[in-house]
C-alpha positions as semicolon CSV with decimal commas, in nm:
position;residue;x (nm);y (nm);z (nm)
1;X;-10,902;24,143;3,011
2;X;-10,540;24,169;2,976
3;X;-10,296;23,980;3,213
4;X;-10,229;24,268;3,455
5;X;-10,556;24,350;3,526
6;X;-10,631;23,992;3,598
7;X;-10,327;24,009;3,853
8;X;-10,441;24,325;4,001
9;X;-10,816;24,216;4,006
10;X;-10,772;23,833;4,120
11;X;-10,453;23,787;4,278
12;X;-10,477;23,501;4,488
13;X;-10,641;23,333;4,221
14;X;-10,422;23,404;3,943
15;X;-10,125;23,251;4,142
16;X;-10,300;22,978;4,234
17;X;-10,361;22,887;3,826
18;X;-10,161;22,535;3,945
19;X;-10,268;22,215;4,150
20;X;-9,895;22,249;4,292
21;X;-9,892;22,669;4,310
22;X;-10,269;22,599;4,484
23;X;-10,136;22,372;4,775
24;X;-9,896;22,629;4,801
25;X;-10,170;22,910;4,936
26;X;-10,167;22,921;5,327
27;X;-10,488;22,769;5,463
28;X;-10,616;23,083;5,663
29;X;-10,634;23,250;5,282
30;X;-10,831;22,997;5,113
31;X;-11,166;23,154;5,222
32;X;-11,011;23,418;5,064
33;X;-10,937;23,265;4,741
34;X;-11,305;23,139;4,753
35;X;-11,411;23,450;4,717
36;X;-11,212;23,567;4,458
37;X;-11,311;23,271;4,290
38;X;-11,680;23,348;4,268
39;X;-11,603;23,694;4,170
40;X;-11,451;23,553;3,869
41;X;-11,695;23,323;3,787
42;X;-12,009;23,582;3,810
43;X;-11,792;23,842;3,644
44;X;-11,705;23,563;3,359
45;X;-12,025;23,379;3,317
46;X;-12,249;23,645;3,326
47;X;-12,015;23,777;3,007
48;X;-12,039;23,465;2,795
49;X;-12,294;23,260;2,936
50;X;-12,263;22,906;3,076
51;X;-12,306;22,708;3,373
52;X;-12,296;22,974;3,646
53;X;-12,529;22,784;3,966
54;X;-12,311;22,463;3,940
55;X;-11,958;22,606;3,976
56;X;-12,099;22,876;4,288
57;X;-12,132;22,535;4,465
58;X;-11,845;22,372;4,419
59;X;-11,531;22,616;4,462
60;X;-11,420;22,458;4,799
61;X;-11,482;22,103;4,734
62;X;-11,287;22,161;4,394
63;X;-11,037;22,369;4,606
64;X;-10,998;22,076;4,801
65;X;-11,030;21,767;4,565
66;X;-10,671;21,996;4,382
67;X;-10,519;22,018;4,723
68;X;-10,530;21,688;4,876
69;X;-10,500;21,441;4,520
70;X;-10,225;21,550;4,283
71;X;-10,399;21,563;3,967
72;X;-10,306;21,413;3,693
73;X;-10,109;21,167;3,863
74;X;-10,471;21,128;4,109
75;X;-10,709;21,132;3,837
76;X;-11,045;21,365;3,906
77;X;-11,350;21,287;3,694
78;X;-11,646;21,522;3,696
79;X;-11,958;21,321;3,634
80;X;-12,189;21,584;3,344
81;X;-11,877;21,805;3,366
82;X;-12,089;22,142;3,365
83;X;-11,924;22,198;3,726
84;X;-11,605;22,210;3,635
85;X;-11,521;22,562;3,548
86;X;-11,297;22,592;3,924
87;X;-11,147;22,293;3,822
88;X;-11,036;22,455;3,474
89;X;-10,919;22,795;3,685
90;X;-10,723;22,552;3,950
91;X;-10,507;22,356;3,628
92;X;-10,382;22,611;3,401
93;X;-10,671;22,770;3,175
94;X;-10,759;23,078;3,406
95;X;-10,661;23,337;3,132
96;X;-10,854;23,173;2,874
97;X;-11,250;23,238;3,026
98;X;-11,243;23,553;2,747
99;X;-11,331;23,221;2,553
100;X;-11,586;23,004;2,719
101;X;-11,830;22,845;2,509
102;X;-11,731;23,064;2,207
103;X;-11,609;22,884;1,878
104;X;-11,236;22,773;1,965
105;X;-11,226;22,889;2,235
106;X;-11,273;22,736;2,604
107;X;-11,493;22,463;2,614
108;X;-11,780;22,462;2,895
109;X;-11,764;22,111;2,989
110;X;-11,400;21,882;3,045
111;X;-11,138;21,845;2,746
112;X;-10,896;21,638;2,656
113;X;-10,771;21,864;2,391
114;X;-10,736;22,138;2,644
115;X;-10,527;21,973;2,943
116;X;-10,385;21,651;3,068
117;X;-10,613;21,710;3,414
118;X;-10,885;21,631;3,175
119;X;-10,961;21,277;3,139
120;X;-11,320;21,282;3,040
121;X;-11,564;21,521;2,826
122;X;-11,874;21,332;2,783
123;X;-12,102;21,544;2,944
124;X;-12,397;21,326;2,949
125;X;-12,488;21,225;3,298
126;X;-12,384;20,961;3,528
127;X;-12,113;20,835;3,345
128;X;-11,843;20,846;3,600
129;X;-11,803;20,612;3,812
130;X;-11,792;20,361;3,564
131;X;-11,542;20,568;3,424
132;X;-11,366;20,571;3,726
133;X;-11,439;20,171;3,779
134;X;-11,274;20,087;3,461
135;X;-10,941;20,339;3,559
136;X;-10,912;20,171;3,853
137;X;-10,941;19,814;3,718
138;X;-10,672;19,931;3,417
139;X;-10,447;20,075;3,790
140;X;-10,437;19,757;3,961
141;X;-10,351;19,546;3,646
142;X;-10,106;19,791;3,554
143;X;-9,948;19,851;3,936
144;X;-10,070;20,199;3,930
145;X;-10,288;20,156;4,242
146;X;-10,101;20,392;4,434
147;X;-10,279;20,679;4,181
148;X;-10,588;20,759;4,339
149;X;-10,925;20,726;4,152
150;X;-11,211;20,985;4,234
151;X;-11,530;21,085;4,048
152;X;-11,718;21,388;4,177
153;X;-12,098;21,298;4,114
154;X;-12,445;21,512;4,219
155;X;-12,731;21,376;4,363
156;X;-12,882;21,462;4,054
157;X;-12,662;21,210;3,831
158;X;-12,678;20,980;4,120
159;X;-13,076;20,918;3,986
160;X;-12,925;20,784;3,658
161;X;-12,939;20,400;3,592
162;X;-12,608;20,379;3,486
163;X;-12,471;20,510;3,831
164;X;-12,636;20,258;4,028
165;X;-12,501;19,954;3,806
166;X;-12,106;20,104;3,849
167;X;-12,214;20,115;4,254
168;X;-12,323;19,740;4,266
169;X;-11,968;19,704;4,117
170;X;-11,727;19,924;4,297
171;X;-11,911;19,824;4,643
172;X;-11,840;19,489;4,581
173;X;-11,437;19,527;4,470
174;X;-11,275;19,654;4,778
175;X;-10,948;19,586;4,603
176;X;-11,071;19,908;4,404
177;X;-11,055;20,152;4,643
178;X;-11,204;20,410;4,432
179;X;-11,327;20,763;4,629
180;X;-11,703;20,890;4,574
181;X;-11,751;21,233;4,647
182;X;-12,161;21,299;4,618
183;X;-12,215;21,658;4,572
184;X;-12,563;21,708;4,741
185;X;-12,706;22,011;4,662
186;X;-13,046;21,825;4,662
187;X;-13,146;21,933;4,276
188;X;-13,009;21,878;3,943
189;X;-13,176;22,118;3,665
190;X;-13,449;22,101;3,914
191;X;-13,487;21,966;4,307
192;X;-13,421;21,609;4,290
193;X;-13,656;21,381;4,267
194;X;-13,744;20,978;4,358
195;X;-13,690;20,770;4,701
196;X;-13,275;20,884;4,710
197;X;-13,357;21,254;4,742
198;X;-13,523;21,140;5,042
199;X;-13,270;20,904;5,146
200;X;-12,990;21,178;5,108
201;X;-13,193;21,400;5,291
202;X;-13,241;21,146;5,574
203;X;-12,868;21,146;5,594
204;X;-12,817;21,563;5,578
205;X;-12,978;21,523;5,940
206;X;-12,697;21,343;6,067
207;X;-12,483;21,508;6,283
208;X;-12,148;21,537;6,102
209;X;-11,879;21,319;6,238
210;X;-12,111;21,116;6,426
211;X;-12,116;20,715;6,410
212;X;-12,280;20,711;6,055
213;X;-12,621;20,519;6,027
214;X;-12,700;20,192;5,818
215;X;-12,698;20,399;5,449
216;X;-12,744;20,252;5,075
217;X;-12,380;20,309;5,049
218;X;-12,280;20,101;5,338
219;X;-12,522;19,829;5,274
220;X;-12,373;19,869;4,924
221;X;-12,040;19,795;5,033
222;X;-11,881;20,129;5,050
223;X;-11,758;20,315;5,355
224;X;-11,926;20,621;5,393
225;X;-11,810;20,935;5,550
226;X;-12,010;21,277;5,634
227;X;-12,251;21,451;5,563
228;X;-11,987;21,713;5,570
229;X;-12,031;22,092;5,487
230;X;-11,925;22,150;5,122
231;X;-11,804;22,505;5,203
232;X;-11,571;22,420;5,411
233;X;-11,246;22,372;5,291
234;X;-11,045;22,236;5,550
235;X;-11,312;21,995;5,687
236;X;-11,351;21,866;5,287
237;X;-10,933;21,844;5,314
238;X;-10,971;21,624;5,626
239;X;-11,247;21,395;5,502
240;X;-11,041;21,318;5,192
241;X;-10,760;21,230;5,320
242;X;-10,945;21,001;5,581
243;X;-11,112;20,853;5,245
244;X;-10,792;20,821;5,099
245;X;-10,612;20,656;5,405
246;X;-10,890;20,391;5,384
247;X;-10,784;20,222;5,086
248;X;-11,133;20,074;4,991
249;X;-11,433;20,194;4,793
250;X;-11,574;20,475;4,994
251;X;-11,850;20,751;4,962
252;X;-11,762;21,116;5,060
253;X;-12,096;21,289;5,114
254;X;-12,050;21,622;5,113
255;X;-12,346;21,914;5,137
256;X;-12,318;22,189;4,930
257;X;-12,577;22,500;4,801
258;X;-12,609;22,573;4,437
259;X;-12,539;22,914;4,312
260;X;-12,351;22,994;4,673
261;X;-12,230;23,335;4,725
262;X;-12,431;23,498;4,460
263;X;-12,737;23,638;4,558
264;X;-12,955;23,625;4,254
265;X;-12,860;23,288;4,220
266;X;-12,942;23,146;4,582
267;X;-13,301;23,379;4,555
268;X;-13,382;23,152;4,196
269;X;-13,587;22,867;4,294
270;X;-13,641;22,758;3,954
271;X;-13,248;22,663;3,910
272;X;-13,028;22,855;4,072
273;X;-12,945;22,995;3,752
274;X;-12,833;22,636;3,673
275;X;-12,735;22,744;3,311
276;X;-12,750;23,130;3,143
277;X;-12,686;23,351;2,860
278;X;-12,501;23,685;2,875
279;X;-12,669;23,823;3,158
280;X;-12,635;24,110;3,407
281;X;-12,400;24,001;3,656
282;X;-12,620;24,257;3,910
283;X;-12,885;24,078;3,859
284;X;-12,828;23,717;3,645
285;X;-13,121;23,815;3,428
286;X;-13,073;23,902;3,056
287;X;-13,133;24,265;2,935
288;X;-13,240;24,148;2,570
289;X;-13,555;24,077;2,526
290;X;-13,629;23,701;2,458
291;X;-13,864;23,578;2,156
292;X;-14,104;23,301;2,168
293;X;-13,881;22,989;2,173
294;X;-13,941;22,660;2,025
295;X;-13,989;22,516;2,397
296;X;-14,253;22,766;2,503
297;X;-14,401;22,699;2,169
298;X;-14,475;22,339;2,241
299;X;-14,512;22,378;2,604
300;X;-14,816;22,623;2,549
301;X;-14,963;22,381;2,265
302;X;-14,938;22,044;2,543
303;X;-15,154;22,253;2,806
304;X;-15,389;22,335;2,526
305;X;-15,378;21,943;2,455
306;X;-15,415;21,823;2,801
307;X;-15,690;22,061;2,931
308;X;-15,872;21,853;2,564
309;X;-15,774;21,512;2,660
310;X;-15,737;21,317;3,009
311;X;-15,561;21,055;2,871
312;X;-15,251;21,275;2,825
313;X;-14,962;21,266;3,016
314;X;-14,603;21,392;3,005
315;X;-14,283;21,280;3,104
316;X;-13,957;21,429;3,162
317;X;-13,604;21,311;3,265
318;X;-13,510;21,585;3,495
319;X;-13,577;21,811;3,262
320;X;-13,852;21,985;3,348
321;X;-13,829;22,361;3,288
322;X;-13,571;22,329;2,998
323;X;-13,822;22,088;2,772
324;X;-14,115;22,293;2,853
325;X;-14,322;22,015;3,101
326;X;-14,359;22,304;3,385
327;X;-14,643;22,503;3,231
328;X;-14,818;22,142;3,232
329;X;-14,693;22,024;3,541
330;X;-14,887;22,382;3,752
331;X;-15,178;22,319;3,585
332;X;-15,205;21,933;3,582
333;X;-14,943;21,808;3,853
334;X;-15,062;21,435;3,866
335;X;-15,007;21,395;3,503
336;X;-14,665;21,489;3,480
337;X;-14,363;21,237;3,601
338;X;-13,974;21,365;3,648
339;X;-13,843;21,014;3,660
340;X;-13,474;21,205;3,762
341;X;-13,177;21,130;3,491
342;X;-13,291;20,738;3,372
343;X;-13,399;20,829;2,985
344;X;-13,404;20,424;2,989
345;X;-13,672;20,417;3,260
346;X;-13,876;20,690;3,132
347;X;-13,916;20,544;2,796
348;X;-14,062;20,225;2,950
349;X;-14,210;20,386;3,187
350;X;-14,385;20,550;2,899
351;X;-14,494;20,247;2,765
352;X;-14,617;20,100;3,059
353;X;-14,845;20,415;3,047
354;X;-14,931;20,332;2,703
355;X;-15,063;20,035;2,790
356;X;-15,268;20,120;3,060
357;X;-15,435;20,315;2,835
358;X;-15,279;20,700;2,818
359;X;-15,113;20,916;2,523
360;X;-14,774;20,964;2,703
361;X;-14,507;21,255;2,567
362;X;-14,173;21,205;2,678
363;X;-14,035;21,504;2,646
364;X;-13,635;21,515;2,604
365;X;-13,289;21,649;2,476
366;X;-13,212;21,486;2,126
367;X;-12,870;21,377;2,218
368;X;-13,005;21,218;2,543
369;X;-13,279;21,004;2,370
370;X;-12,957;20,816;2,218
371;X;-12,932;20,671;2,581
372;X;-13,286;20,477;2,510
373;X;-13,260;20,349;2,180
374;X;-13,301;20,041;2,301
375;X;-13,599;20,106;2,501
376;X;-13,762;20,311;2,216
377;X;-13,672;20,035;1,932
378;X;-13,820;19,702;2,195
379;X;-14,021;19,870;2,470
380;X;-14,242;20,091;2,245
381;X;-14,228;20,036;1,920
382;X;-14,221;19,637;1,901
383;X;-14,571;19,688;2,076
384;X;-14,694;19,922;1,844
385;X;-14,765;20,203;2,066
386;X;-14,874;20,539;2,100
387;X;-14,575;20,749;2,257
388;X;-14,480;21,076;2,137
389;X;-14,107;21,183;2,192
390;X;-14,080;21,556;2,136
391;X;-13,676;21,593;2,125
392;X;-13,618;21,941;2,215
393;X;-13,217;22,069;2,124
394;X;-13,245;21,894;1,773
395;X;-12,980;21,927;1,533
396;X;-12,721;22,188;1,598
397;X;-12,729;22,358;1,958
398;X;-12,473;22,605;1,978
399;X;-12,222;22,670;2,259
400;X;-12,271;22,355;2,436
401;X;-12,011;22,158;2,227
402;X;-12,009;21,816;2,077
403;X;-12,203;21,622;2,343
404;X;-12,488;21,843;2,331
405;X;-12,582;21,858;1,952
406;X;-12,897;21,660;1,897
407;X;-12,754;21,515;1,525
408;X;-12,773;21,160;1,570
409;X;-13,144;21,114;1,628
410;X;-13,277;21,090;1,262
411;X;-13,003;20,852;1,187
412;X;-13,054;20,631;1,499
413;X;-13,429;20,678;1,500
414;X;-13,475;20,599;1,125
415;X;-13,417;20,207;1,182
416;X;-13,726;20,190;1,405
417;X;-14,008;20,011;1,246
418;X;-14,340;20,181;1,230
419;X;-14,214;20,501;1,418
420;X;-14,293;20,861;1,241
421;X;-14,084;21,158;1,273
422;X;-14,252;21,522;1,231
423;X;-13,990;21,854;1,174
424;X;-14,218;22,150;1,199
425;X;-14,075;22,480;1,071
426;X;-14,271;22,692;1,253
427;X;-14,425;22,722;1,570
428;X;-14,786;22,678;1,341
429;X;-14,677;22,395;1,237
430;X;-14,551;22,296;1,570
431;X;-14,868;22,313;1,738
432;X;-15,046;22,141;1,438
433;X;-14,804;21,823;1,408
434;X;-14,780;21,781;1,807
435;X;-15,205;21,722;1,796
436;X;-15,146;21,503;1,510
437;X;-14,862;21,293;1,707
438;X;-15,100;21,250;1,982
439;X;-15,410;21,125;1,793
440;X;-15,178;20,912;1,630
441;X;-15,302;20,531;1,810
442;X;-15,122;20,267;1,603
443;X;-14,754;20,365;1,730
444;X;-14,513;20,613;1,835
445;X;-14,402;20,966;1,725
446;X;-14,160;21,189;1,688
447;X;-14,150;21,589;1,705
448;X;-13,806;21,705;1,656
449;X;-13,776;22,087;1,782
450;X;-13,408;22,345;1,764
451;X;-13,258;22,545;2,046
452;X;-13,314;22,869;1,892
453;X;-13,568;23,146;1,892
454;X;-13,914;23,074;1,626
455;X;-13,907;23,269;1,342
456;X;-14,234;23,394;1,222
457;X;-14,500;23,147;1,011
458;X;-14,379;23,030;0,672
459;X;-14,708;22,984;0,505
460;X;-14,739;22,704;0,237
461;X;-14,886;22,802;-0,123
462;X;-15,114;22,439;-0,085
463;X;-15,110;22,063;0,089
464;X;-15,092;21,805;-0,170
465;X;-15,098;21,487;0,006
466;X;-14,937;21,553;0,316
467;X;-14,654;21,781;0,168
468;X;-14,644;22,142;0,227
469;X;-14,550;22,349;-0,095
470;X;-14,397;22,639;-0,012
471;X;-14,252;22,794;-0,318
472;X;-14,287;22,725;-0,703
473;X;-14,184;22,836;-0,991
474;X;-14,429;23,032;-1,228
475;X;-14,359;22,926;-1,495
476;X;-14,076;22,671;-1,679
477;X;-13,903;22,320;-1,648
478;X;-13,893;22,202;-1,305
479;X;-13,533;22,191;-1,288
480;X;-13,463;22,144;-0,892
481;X;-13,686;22,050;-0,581
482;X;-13,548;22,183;-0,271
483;X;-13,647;21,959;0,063
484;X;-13,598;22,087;0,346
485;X;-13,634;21,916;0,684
486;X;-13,831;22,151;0,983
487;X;-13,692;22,526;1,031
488;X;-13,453;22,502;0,701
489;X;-13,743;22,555;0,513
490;X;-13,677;22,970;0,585
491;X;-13,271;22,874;0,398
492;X;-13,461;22,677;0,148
493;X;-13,668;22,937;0,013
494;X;-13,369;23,182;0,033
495;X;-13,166;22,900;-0,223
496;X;-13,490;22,963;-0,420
497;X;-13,498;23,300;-0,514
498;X;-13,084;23,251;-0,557
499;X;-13,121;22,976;-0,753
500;X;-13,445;23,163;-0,942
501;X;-13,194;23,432;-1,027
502;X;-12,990;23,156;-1,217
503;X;-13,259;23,061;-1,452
504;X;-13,318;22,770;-1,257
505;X;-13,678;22,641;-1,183
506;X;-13,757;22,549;-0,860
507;X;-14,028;22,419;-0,569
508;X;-13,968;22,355;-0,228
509;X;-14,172;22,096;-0,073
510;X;-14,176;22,064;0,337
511;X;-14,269;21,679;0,390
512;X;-14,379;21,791;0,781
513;X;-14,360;21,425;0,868
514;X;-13,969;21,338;0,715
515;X;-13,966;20,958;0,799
516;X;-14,084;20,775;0,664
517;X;-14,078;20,895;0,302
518;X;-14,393;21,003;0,218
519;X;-14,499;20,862;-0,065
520;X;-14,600;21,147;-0,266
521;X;-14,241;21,294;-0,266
522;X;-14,092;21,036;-0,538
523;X;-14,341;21,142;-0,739
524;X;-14,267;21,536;-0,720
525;X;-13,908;21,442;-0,752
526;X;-13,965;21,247;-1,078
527;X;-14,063;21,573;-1,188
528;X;-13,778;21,707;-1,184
529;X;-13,421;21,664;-1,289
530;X;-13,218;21,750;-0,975
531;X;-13,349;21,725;-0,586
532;X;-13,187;21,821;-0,285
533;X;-13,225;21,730;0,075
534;X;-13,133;21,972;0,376
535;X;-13,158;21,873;0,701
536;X;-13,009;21,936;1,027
537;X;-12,905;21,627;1,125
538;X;-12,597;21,380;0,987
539;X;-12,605;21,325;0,592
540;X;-12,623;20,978;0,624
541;X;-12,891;20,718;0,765
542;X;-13,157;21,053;0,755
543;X;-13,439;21,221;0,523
544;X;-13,215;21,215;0,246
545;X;-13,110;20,877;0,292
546;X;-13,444;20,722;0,315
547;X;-13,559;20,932;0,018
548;X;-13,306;20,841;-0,238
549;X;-13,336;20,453;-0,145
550;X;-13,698;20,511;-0,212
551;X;-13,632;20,695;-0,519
552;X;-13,382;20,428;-0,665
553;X;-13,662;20,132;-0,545
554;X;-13,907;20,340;-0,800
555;X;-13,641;20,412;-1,042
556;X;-13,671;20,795;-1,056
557;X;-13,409;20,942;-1,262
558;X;-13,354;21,236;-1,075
559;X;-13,030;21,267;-0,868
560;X;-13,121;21,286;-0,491
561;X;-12,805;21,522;-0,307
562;X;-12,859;21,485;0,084
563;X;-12,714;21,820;0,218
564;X;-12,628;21,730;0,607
565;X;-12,403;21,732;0,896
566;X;-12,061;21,512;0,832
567;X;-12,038;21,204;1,018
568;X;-11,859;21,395;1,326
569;X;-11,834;21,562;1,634
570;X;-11,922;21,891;1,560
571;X;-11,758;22,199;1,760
572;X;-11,903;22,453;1,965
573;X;-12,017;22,788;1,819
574;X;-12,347;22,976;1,726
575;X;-12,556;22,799;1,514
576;X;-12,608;23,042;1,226
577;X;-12,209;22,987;1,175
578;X;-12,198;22,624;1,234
579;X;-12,464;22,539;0,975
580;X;-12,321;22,804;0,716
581;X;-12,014;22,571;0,754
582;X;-12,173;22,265;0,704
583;X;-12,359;22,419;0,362
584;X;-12,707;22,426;0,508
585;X;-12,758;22,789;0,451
586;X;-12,939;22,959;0,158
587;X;-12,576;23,069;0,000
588;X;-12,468;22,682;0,067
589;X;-12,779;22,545;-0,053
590;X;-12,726;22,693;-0,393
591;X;-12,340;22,605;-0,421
592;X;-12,456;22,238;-0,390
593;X;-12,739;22,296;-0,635
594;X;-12,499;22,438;-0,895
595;X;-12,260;22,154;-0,851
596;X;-12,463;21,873;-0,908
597;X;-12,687;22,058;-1,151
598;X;-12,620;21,866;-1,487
599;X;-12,688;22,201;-1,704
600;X;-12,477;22,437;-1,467
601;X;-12,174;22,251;-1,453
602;X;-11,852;22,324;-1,659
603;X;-11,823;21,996;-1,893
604;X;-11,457;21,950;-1,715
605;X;-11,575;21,952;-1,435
606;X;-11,862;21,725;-1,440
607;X;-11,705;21,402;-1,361
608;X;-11,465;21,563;-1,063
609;X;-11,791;21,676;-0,936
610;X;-11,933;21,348;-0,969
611;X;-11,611;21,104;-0,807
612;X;-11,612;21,424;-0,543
613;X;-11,976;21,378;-0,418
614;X;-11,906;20,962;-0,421
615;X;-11,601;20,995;-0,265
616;X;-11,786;21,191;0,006
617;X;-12,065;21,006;0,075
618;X;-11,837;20,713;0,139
619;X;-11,643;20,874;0,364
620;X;-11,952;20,983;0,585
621;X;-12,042;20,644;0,569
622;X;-11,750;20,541;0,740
C-alpha cells in the first residue's frame, strides 16, 4: 500500500507513528485510534500471517504504556514479544507491515536492529522481568533511576519458572521500583493452566479500585494495583501513573480479551487465532487447503499408541494444540499434563513419571527444549530412563526469526550419554520410529519433527542393520554416500540423480536413528571414497560430527563433509529459501560433492578447496 492510501485509510494512526506525535492525539479520539488500529492489524496480519489474537488485546494498554512512559528514555520490555506489533505501529515502523515476517523485512517479534524502542528480541517466554531486574540494577548504579523500568508480561509467561525467581527478587528490592504490568487474558497458546490461573481469576472478581485483598504479589513484596479493564485507555493511563508515582516494585494487573474487536477471533476457543497464516481477514481461516502436517502426523500415531498402552502419557508446556497433545488429551484427558511455560518442570516432571512406572512423551518446540538441558542431561538421562522428547519445529522454521529455529538441539543434545535421537523423513517413518522410542526401556529418546507440510513416503530399496537405503547405484565404484538426516532424504536423492548425471556413483543411506552413530555406517562409508552429511541442524557438534570422529577412531579413509547450518542466528524467511542458502538443497548438495570430490576437482584448485573447507570448519567452531 502506498503512503497516501495509508493516510487516507488510517489517519489517526498514521500520525500517531510517534510515542511523542501519540501523546499528542486528544483523549476523546483514542477510542478512535483503537479502532483504526485493529483495522490495520486484521487487514495486515491476515495478509502475511503472524500473531493476530495477541496484538487485538493489547492496543490500549500499548496505547497507554507509549503515552504515559517516554520510551526509550522509559524502557518497555515485552515479555515473548509476539504482542508487540501496536508497539512497532506506535514507534516509527507503521509503513513497513508490507514486510512482516517476510525475509528482510519486518520482524514479528522485538528488534534491536529495527529501533532504539527495542531493547529485547528473545522471544522465548518469561524472560522479562529479569530483564527488567538487571536494567534497573545497571539504573541505580549508573544514576539513571529517574528512567522508568516496565516489562509487560501475560499470565501465560507468568507460569514460567524463570518469572517467579525475578519476582522473589524485585519484591524484595524496593529500591528497584520496577512496574509489572500482567496482561490477563487468562490463556497463553491455550487457557492458562496451574493454581495462578486460579489465583488471577480470584482477583478478576475484585471490584476495581477497591481496597485490594492479601495477593501473591503483595505477600511478595510488590504493591499491587487493579484488576483494571485493559480496554480502557484512560483508566490504564491513570493506573500507570499511580504505579509510577509509587516509586517501588509494583504489579499493574490489568484484564484484557484476546483477539478483541475481531469477531472470528473472540468466536475461536481454541486460540483466539493466537498465531495464523495468510488468511481471510472475513473470516481468519485460510482458503488453501492444508496437507497432512508433521504435527498431525505424530499426534494421530500417539492416540494409536495410547489407546495400545496405559502406561503412556504425554506432556506439554503450554503447548498443547501446536505440538499435537489435543487429539490425545479428548480422548485420554487424565493422561495428558500442560504444566504451563516451565520446560524445566516438565522434564522432571517427566521423570518423576518415569519412575513411577509410565512411558512419558514430552512433547515440545526444539528451540524451547534448550531451556531444559539441564534437566534432560541430570534428571533423565543420569537415571537411565525411558522419556521420549518429540521436538516439533526442528531445524529451520520459517518466518518466526532467529529465536524460533529449532538448530541447536542435535548439537546440545549430542553430549547426553545414552540418549538416542530418531529424524524420520516421512510421516511412515514417523509413526514407525515414535513406537520404537516408546518401547525403548533402558533410556530416553528423541524424535525430531519440521514445521512444514509431509511430503509423500520415500520408500527404502532395503534395511541393512538399522540403515535405510534409499538409492544406489547400479552399477560402478562407489564414489560418494550421501547421508541425510530426517526429511533431507527427498534433497538427497535429488543430489543423486545430479550427481549420477556426473558419472559419479552414489547411495544414500537414511540412518533413522542419527545419534548415536550407528555402527554400520563406518562401514558403508569405508566403501566409498567421499561421504557427505546433510542435516538440518548446525554443522558442528551434530550427525556429521559424531560420524567423522567415529570414522577417524576406525581409521576410514574416506573424507566425511558435514553439510549444515553455520554456527549463527539464522534470519527469517521460508524455509525452501533459507536451506537453499545454507547448501542443503539437491543443487547445493552436489556443489559440495563436486568440491571435495578428489576426481572432480581442478588440480589448482584442490588445495584452496582443501584450506577453504578447514578454514570453515574452524570458524563454525568458534
Amino acid at each position: 500500500m502506498n503512503s497516501s492510501l495509508y493516510t487516507t485509510r488510517f489517519p489517526l494512526l498514521a500520525k500517531a507513528d510517534t510515542p511523542s506525535a501519540l501523546r499528542a492525539v486528544p483523549g476523546e479520539r483514542l477510542g478512535e485510534l483503537a479502532a483504526e488500529t485493529r483495522a490495520f492489524l486484521v487487514e495486515k496480519v491476515c495478509a502475511t500471517g503472524g500473531h493476530l489474537g495477541p496484538n487485538l488485546g493489547v492496543v490500549e494498554l500499548t496505547l497507554a504504556l507509549h503515552r504515559v512512559f517516554d520510551s526509550p528514555r522509559d524502557t518497555i520490555i515485552f515479555d515473548i514479544g509476539h504482542q508487540a506489533y501496536v508497539h512497532k505501529l506506535l514507534t516509527g515502523r507503521f509503513r513497513d507491515f508490507e514486510g512482516l515476517r517476510q525475509q528482510g523485512g519486518l520482524s514479528g517479534y522485538p528488534s534491536r536492529t529495527e529501533s532504539v524502542h527495542d531493547l529485547v528480541e528473545n522471544s522465548h517466554a518469561s524472560t522479562a522481568l529479569s530483564y527488567a531486574d538487571g536494567l534497573a540494577k545497571a539504573r541505580r548504579l549508573s544514576f539513571g533511576a529517574d528512567r522508568a523500568v516496565v516489562a509487560v508480561i501475560g499470565d501465560g509467561a507468568l507460569t514460567g519458572g524463570l518469572a517467579w525467581e525475578a519476582l522473589n527478587n524485585l519484591g524484595a528490592a524496593p529500591e528497584r521500583p520496577v512496574i509489572v504490568v500482567v496482561n490477563d487474558n487468562g490463556r497463553s497458546c491455550a487457557p492458562t493452566t496451574g493454581a495462578l490461573a486460579v489465583h488471577l481469576s480470584d482477583l478478576r472478581r475484585q471490584t476495581d479500585g477497591a481496597r485490594p485483598q492479601r495477593n501473591v504479589f503483595i505477600e511478595l513484596g510488590f504493591a499491587y494495583l487493579g484488576p483494571v479493564d485493559g480496554h480502557d485507555v484512560s483508566a490504564i493511563e491513570e493506573t500507570l501513573r499511580r504505579a509510577q508515582d509509587l516509586g517501588r516494585p509494583v504489579v499493574v494487573h490489568t484484564v484484557t480479551t484476546k483477539g478483541k474487536g475481531y469477531e472470528p477471533a473472540e468466536r475461536d476457543e481454541t486460540d483466539c487465532l493466537h498465531a495464523v497464516g495468510a488468511v481471510d481477514p472475513a473470516t481468519g481461516r485460510s482458503s488453501v487447503p492444508a496437507g497432512q502436517s508433521w504435527t498431525s502426523g505424530f499426534a494421530d500415531e500417539l492416540v494409536t499408541l495410547a489407546a495400545e498402552r496405559d502406561d503412556l502419557v504425554a506432556i506439554t508446556a503450554s503447548m498443547l494444540r501446536p505440538t499435537g497433545l489435543h487429539p490425545m488429551r479428548e480422548k485420554f484427558p487424565d493422561r495428558v499434563f500442560d504444566v504451563g511455560m516451565a520446560e524445566q518442570h516438565a522434564v522432571t516432571s517427566a521423570a518423576g513419571l518415569a519412575m513411577g512406572g509410565f512411558h512419558p512423551v514430552v512433547a515440545i518446540y526444539a528451540t524451547f527444549l534448550s531451556r531444559a538441558l539441564d534437566q534432560v542431561l541430570m534428571d533423565v538421562a543420569l537415571h537411565r530412563l525411558p522419556v521420549t522428547f518429540v521436538l516439533d519445529r526442528a531445524g529451520i522454521t520459517g518466518p518466526y526469526g532467529p529465536s524460533h529455529h529449532g538448530v541447536w538441539d542435535l548439537s546440545m543434545l549430542s553430549a547426553v550419554p545414552g540418549l538416542r535421537i530418531a529424524a524420520p523423513r516421512d510421516t511412515v517413518q514417523l509413526a514407525e520410529q515414535l513406537r520404537e522410542a516408546v518401547n525403548t526401556v533402558d533410556g530416553p529418546t528423541v524424535l525430531r519433527l519440521v514445521r512444514a507440510t509431509a511430503g509423500p513416503p520415500i520408500p527404502s530399496l532395503a534395511r541393512m542393520d538399522g540403515l535405510d537405503i534409499l538409492h544406489r547405484t547400479r552399477s560402478g565404484p562407489l564414489d560418494v554416500l550421501l547421508v541425510p538426516a530426517g526429511p533431507l532424504a527427498s534433497a538427497a536423492l535429488e543430489a543423486a540423480v545430479l550427481l549420477e548425471d556426473q558419472g559419479l556413483g552414489v547411495t544414500v543411506a537414511d540412518p533413522r536413528w542419527v545419534l548415536p552413530v550407528n555402527a554400520a555406517l563406518p562401514a558403508h562409508a569405508a566403501r566409498h571414497r567421499l561421504v557427505v552429511t546433510i542435516e538440518d541442524a548446525l554443522r558442528t557438534g551434530g550427525m556429521g560430527t559424531a560420524l567423522a570422529q567415529v570414522c577417524q577412531d576406525l581409521a576410514v579413509l574416506a573424507p566425511v563433509i558435514t553439510l549444515g547450518l553455520p554456527t549463527a542466528f539464522v534470519p527469517q524467511g521460508p524455509r525452501a529459501v533459507l536451506l537453499a542458502e545454507a547448501g542443503l538443497d539437491g543443487p547445493g548438495i552436489v556443489a559440495a560433492v563436486l568440491a571435495a570430490h578428489p576426481d572432480r576437482r581442478p588440480p589448482s584448485a584442490r588445495s584452496a578447496t582443501t584450506l577453504a573447507t578447514t578454514s570453515r570448519g574452524r570458524d563454525d567452531h568458534h
